[in-house]
PDB file of N, CA, C and O in Angstrom:
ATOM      1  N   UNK A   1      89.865 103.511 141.226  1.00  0.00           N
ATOM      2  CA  UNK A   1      89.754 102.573 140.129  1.00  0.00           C
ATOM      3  C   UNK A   1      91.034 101.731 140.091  1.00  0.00           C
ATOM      4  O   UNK A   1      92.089 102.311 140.348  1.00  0.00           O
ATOM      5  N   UNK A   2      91.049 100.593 139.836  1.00  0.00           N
ATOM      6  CA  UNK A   2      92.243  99.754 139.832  1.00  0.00           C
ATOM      7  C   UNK A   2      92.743  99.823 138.767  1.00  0.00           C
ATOM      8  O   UNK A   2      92.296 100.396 137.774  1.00  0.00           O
ATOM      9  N   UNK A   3      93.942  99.110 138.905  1.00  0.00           N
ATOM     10  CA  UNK A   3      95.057  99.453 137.644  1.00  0.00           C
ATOM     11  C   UNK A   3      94.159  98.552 136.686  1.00  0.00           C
ATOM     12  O   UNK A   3      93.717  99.242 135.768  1.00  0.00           O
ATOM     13  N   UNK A   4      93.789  97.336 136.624  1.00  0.00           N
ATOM     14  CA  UNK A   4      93.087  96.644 135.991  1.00  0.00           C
ATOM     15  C   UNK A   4      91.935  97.185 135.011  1.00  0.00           C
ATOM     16  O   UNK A   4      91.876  96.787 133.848  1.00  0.00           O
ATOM     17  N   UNK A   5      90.954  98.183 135.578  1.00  0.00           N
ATOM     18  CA  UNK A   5      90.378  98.691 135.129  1.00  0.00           C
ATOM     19  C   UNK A   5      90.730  99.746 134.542  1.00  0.00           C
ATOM     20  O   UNK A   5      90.333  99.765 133.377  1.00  0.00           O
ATOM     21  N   UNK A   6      91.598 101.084 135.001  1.00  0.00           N
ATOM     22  CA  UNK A   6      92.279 101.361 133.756  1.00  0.00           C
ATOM     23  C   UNK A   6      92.449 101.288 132.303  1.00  0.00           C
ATOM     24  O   UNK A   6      92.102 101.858 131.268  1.00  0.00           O
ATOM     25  N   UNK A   7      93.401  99.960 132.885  1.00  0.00           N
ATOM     26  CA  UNK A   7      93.812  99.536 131.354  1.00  0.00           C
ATOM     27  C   UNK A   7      92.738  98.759 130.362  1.00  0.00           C
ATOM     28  O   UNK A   7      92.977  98.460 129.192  1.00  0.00           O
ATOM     29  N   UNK A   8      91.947  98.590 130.816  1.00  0.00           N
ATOM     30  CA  UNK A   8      90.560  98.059 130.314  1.00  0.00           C
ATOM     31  C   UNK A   8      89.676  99.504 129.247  1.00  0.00           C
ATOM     32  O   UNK A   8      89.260  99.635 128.095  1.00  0.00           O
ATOM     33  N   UNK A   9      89.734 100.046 130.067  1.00  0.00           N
ATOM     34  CA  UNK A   9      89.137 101.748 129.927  1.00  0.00           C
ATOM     35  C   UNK A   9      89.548 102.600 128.785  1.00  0.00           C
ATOM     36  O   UNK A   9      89.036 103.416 128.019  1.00  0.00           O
ATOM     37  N   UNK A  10      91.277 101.774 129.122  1.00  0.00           N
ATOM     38  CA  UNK A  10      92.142 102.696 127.696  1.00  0.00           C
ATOM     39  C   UNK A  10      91.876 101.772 126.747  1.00  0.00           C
ATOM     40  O   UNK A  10      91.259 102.284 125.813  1.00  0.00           O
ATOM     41  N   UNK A  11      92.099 100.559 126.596  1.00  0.00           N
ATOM     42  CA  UNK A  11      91.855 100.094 125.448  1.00  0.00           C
ATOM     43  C   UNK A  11      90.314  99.832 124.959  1.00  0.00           C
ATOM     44  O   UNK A  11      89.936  99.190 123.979  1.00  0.00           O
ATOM     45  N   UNK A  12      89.858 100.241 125.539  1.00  0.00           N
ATOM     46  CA  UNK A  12      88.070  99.991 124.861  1.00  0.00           C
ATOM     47  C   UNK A  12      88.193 101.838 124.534  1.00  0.00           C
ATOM     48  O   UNK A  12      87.338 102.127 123.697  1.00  0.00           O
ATOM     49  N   UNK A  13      88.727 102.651 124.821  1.00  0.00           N
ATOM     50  CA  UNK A  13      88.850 103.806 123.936  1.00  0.00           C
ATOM     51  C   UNK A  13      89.569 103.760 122.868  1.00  0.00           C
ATOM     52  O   UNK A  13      89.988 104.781 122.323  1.00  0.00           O
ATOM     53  N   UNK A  14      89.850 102.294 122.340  1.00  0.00           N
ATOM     54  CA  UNK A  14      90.027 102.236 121.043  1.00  0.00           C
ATOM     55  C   UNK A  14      91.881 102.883 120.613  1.00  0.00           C
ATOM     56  O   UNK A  14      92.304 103.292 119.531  1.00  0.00           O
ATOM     57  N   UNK A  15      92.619 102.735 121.969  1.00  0.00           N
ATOM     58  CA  UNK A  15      94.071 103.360 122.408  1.00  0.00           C
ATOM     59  C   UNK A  15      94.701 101.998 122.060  1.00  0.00           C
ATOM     60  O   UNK A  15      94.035 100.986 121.840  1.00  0.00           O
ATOM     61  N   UNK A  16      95.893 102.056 122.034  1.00  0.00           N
ATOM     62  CA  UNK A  16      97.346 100.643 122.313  1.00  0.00           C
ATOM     63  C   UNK A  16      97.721 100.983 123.146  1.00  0.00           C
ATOM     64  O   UNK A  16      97.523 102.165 123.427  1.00  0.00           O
ATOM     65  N   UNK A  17      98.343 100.295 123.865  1.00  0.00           N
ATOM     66  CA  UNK A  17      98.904 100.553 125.428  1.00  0.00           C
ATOM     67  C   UNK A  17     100.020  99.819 125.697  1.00  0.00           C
ATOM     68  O   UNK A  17     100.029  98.591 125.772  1.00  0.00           O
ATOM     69  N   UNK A  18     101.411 100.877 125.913  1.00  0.00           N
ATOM     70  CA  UNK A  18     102.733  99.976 125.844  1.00  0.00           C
ATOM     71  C   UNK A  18     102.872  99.594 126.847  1.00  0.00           C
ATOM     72  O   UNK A  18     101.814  99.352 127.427  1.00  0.00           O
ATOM     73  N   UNK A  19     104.159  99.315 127.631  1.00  0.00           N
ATOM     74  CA  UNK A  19     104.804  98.796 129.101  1.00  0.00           C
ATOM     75  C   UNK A  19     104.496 100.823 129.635  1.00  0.00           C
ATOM     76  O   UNK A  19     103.724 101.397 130.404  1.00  0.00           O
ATOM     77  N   UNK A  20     105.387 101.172 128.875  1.00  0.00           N
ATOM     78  CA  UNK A  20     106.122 101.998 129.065  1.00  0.00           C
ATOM     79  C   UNK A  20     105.150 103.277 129.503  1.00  0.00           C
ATOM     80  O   UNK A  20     105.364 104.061 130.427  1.00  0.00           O
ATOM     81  N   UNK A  21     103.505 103.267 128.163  1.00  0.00           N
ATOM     82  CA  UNK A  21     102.497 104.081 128.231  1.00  0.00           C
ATOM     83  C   UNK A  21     101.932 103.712 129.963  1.00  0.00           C
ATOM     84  O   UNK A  21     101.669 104.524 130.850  1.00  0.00           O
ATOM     85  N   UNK A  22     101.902 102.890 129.985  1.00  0.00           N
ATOM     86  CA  UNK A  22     101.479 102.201 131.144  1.00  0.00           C
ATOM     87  C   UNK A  22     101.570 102.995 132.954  1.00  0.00           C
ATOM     88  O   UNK A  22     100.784 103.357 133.830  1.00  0.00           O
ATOM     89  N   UNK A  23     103.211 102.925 132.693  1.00  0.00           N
ATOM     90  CA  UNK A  23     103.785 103.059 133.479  1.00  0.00           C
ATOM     91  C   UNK A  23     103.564 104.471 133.528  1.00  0.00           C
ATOM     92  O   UNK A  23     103.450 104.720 134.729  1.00  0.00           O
ATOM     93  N   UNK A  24     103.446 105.489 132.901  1.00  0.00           N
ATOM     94  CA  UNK A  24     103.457 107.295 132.813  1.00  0.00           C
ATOM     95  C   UNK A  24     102.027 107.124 132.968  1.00  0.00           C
ATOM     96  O   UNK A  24     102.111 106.961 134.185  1.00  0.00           O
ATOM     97  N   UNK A  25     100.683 107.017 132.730  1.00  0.00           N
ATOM     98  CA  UNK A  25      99.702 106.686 133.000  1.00  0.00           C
ATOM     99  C   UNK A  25      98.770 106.388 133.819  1.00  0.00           C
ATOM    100  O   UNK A  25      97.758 107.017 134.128  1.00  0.00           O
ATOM    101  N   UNK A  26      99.437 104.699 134.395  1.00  0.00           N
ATOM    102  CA  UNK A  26      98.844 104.596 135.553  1.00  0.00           C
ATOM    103  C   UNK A  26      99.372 104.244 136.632  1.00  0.00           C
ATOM    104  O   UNK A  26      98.667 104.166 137.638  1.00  0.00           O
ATOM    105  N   UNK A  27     101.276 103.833 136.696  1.00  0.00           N
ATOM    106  CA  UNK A  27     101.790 103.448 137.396  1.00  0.00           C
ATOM    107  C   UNK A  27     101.418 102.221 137.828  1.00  0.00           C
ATOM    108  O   UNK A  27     101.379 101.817 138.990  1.00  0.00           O
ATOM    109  N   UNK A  28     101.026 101.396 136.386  1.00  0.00           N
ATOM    110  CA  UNK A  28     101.180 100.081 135.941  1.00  0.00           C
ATOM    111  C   UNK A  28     102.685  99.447 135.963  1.00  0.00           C
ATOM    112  O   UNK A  28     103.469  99.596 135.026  1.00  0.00           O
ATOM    113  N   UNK A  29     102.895  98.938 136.797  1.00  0.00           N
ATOM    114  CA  UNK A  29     104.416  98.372 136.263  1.00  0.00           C
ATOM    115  C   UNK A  29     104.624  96.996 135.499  1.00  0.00           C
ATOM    116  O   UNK A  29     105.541  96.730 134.721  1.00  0.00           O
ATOM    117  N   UNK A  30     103.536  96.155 135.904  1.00  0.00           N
ATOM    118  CA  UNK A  30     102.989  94.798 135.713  1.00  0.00           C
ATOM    119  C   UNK A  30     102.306  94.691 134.432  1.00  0.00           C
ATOM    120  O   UNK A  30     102.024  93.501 134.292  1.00  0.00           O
ATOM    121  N   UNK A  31     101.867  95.429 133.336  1.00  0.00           N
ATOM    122  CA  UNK A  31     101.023  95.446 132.597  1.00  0.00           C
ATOM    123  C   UNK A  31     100.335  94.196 131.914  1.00  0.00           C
ATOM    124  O   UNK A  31      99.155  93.923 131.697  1.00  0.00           O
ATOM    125  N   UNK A  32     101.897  93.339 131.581  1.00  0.00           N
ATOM    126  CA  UNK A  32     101.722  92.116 130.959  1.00  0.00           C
ATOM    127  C   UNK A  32     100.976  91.365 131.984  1.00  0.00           C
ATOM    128  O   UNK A  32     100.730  90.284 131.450  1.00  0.00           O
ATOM    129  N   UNK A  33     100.374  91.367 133.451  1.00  0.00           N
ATOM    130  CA  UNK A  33     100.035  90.931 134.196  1.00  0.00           C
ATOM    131  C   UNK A  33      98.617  91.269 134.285  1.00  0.00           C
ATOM    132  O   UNK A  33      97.802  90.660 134.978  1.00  0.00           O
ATOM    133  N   UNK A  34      98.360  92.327 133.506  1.00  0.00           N
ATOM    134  CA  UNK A  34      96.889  93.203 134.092  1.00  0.00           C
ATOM    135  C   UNK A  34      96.390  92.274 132.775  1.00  0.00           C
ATOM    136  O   UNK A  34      95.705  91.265 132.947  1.00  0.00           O
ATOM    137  N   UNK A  35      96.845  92.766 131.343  1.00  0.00           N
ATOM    138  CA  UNK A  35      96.429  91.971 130.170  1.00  0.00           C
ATOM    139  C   UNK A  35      96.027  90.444 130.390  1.00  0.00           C
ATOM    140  O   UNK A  35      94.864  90.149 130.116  1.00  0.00           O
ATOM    141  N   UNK A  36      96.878  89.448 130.860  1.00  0.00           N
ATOM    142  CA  UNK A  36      96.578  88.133 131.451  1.00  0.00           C
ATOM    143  C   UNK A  36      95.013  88.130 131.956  1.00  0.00           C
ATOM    144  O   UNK A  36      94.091  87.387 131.618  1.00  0.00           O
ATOM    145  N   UNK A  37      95.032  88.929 132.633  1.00  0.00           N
ATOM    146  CA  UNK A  37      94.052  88.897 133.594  1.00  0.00           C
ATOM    147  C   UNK A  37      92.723  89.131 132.708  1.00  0.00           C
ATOM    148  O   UNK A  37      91.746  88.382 132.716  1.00  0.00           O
ATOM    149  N   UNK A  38      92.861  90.276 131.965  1.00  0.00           N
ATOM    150  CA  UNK A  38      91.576  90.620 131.354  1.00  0.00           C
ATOM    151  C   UNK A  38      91.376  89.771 129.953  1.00  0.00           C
ATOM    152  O   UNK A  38      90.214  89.687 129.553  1.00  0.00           O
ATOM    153  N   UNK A  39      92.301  89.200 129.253  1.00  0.00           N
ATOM    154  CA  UNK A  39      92.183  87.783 128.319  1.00  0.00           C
ATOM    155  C   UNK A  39      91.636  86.263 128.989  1.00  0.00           C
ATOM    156  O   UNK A  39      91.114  85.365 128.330  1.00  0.00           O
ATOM    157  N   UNK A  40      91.909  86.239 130.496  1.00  0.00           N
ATOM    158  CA  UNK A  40      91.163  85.763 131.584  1.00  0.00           C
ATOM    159  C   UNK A  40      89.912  85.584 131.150  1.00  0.00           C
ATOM    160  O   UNK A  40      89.328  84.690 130.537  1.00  0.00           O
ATOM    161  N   UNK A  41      89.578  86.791 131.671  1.00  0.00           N
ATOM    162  CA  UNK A  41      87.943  87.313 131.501  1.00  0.00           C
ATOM    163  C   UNK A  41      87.516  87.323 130.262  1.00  0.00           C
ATOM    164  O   UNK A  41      86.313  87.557 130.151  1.00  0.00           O
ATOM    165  N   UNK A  42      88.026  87.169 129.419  1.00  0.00           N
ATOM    166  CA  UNK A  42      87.332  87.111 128.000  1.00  0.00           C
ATOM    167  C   UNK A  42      86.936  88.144 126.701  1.00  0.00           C
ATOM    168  O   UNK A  42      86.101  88.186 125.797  1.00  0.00           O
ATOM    169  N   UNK A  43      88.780  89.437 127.510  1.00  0.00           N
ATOM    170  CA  UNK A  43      88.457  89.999 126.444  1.00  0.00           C
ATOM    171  C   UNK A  43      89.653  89.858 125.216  1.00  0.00           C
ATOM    172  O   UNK A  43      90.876  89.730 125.271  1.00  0.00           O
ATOM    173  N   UNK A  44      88.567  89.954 123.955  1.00  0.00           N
ATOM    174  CA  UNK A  44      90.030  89.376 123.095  1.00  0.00           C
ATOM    175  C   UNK A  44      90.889  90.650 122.703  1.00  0.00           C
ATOM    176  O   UNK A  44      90.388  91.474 121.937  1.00  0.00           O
ATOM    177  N   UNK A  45      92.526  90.889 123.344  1.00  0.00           N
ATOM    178  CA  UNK A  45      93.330  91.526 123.505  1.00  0.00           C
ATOM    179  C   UNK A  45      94.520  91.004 122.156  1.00  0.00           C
ATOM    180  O   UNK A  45      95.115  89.929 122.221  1.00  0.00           O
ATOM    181  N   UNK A  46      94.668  91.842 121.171  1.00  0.00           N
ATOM    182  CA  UNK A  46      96.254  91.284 121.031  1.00  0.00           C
ATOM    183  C   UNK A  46      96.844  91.940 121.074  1.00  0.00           C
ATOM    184  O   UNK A  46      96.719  93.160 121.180  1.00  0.00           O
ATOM    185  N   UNK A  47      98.203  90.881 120.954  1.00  0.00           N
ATOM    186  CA  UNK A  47      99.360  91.620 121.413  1.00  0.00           C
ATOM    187  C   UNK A  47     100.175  91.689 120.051  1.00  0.00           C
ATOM    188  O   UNK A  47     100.345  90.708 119.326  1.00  0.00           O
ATOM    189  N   UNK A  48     100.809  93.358 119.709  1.00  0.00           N
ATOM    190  CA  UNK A  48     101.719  93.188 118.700  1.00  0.00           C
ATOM    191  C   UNK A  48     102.741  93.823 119.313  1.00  0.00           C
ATOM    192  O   UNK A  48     102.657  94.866 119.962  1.00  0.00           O
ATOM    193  N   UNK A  49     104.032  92.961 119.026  1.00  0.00           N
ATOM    194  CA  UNK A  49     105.296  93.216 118.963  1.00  0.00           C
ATOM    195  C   UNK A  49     106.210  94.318 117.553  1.00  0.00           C
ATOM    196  O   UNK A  49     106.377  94.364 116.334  1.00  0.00           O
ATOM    197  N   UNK A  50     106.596  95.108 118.959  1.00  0.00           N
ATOM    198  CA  UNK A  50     107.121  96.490 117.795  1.00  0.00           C
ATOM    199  C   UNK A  50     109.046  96.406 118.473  1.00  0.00           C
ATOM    200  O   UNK A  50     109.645  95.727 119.307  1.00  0.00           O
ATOM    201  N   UNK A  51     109.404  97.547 117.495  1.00  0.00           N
ATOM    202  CA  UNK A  51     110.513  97.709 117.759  1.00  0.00           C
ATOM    203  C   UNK A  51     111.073  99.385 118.035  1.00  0.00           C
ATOM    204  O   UNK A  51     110.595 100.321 117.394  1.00  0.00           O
ATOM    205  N   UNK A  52     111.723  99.496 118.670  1.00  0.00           N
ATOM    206  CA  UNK A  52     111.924 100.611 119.428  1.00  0.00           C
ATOM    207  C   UNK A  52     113.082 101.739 118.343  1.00  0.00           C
ATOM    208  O   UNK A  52     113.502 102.870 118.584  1.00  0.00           O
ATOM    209  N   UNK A  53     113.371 100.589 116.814  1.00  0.00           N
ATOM    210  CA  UNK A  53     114.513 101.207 116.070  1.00  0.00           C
ATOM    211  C   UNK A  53     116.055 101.334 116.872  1.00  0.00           C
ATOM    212  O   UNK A  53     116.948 102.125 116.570  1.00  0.00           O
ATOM    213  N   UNK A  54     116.075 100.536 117.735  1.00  0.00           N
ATOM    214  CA  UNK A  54     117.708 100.239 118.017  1.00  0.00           C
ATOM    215  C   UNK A  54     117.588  98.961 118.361  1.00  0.00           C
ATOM    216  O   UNK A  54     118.434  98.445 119.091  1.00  0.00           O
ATOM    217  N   UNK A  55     116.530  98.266 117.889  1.00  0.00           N
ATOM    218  CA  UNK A  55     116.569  96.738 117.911  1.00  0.00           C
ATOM    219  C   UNK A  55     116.089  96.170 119.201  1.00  0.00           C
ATOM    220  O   UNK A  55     116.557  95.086 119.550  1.00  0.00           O
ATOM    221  N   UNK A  56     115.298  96.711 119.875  1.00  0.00           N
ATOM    222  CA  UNK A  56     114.759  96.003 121.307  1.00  0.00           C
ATOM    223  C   UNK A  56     113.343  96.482 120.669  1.00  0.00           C
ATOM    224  O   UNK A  56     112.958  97.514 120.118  1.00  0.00           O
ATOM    225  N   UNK A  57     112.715  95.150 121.032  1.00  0.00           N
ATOM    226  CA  UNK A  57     111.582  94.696 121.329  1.00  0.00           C
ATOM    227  C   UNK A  57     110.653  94.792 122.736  1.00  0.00           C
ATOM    228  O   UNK A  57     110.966  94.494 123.889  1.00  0.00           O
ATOM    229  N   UNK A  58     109.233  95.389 122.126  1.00  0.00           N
ATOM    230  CA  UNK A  58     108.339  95.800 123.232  1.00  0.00           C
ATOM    231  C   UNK A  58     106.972  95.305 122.552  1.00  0.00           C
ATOM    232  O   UNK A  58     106.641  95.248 121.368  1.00  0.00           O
ATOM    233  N   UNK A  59     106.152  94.894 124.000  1.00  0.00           N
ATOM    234  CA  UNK A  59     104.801  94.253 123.470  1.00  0.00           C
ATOM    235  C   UNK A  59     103.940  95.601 123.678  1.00  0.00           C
ATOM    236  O   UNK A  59     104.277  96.401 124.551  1.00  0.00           O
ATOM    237  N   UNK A  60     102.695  95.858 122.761  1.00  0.00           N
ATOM    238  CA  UNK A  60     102.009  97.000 122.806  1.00  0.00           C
ATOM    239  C   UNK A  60     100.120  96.130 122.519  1.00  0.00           C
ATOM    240  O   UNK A  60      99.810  95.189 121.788  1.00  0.00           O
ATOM    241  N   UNK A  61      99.483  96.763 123.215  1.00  0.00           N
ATOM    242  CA  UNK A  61      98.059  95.937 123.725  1.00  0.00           C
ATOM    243  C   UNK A  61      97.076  96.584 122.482  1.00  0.00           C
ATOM    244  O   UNK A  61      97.207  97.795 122.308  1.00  0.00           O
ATOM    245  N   UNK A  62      96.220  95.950 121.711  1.00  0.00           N
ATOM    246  CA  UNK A  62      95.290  96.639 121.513  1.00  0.00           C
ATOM    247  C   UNK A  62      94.038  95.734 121.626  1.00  0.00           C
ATOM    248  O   UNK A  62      94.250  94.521 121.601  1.00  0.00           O
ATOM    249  N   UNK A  63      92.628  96.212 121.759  1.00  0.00           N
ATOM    250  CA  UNK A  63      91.294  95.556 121.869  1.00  0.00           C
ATOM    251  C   UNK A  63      90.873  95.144 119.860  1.00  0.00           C
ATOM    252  O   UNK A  63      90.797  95.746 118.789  1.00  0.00           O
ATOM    253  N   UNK A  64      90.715  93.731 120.423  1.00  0.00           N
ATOM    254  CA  UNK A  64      90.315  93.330 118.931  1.00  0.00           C
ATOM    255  C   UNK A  64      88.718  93.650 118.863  1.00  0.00           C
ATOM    256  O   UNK A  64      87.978  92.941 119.544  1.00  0.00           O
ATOM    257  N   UNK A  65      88.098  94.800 117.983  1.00  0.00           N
ATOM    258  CA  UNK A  65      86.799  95.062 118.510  1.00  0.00           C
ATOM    259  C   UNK A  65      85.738  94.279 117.805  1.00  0.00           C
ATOM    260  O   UNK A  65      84.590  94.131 118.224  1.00  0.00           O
ATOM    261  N   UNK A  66      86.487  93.533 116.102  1.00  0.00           N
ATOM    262  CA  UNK A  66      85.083  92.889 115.786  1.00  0.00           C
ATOM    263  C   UNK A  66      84.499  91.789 116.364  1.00  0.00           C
ATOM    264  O   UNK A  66      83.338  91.392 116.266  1.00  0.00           O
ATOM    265  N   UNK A  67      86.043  91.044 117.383  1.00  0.00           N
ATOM    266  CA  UNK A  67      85.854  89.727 118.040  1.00  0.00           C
ATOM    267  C   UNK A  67      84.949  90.296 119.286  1.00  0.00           C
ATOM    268  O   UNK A  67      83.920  89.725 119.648  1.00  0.00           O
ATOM    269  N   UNK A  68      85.542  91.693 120.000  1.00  0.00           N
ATOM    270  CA  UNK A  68      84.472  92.199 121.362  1.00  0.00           C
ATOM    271  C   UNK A  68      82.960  91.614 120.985  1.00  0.00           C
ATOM    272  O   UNK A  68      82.171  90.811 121.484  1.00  0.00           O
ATOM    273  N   UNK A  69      83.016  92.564 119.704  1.00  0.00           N
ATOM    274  CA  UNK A  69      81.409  92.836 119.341  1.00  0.00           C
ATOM    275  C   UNK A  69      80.802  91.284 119.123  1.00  0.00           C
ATOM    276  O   UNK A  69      79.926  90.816 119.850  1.00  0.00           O
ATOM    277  N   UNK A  70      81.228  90.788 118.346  1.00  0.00           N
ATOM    278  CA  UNK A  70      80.947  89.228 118.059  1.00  0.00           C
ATOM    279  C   UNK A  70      80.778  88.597 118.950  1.00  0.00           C
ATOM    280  O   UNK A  70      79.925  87.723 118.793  1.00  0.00           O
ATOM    281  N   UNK A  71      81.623  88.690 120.664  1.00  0.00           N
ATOM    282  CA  UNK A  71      80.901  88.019 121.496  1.00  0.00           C
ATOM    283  C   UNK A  71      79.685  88.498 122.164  1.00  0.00           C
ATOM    284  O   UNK A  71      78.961  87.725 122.792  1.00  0.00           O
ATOM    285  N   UNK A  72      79.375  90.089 122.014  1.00  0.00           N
ATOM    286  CA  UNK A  72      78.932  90.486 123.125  1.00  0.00           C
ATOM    287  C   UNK A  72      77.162  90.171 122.337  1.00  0.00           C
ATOM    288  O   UNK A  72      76.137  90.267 123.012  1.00  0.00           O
ATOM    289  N   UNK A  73      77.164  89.840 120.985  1.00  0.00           N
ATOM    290  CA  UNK A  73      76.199  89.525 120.397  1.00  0.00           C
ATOM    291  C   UNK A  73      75.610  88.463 120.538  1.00  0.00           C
ATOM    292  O   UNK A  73      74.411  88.251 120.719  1.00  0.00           O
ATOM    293  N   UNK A  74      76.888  87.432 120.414  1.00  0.00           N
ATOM    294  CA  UNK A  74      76.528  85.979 120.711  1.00  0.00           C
ATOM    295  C   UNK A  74      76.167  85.736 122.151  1.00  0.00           C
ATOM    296  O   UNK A  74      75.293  84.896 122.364  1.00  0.00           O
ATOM    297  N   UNK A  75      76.707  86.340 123.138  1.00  0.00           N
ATOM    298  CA  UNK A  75      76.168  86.714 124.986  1.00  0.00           C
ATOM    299  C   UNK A  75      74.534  86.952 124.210  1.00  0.00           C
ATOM    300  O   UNK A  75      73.758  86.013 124.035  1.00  0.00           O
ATOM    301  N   UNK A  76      74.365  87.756 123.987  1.00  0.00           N
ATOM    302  CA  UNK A  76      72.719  88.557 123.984  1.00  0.00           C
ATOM    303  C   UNK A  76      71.962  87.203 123.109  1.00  0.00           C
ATOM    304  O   UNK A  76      70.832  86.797 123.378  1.00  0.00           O
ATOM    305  N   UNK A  77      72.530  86.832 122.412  1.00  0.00           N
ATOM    306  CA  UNK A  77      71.530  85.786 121.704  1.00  0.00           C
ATOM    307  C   UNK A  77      71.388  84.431 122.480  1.00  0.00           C
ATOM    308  O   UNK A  77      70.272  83.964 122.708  1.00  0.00           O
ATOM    309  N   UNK A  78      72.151  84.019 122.745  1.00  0.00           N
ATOM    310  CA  UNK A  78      72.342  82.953 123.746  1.00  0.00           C
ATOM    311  C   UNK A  78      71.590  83.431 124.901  1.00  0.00           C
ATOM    312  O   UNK A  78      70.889  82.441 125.110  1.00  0.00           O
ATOM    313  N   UNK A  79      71.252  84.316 125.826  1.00  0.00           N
ATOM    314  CA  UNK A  79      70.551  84.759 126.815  1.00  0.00           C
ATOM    315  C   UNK A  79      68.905  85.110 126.202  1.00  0.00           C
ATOM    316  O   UNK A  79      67.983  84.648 126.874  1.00  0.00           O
ATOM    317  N   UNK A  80      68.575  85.870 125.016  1.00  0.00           N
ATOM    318  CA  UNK A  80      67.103  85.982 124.711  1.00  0.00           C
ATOM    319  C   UNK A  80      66.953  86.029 123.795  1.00  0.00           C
ATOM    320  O   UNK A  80      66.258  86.964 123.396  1.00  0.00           O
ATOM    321  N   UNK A  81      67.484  85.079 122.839  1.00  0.00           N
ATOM    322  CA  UNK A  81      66.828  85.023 121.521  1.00  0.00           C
ATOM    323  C   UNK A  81      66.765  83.232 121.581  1.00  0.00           C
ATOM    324  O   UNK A  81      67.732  82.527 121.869  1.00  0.00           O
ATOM    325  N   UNK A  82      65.955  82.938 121.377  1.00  0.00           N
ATOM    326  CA  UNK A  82      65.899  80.806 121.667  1.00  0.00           C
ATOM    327  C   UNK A  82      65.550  80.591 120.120  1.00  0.00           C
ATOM    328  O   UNK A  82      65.390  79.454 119.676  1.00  0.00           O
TER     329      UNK A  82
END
């Protein structure tokens, strides 16, 4: 399975997914690269910025699911409902 898919996998299990989770995980090093990719494709991903409590900043992934669902409805209606 590719790293891509993976991280797809974890976040549709309803997970956040740091750099860092990433990296212990799947030996993602690129993450911000895999995310690109799958906001690409059309899934709506955001990104929230946290803090580590000594003042550095890290981006952490989660799946926005009412926007998932909202498209995957509007896909099905647009295909067989006229």
């Amino acid at each position: 399975m590719s790293q891509k898919a993976k991280v797809l996998k974890h976040l549709m299990s309803k997970k956040s997914l740091s750099p860092l989770k990433a990296i212990g995980l799947f030996g993602c090093y690129r993450l911000a690269s895999r995310i690109h990719e799958l906001k690409n494709d059309g899934y709506p991903i955001e990104t929230v910025i946290k803090s580590d409590g000594q003042g550095r900043t890290y981006a952490s992934y989660v799946m926005k699911y009412d926007e998932l669902v909202q498209g995957l409805v509007d896909e099905y209606n647009r295909r067989y409902v006229a």
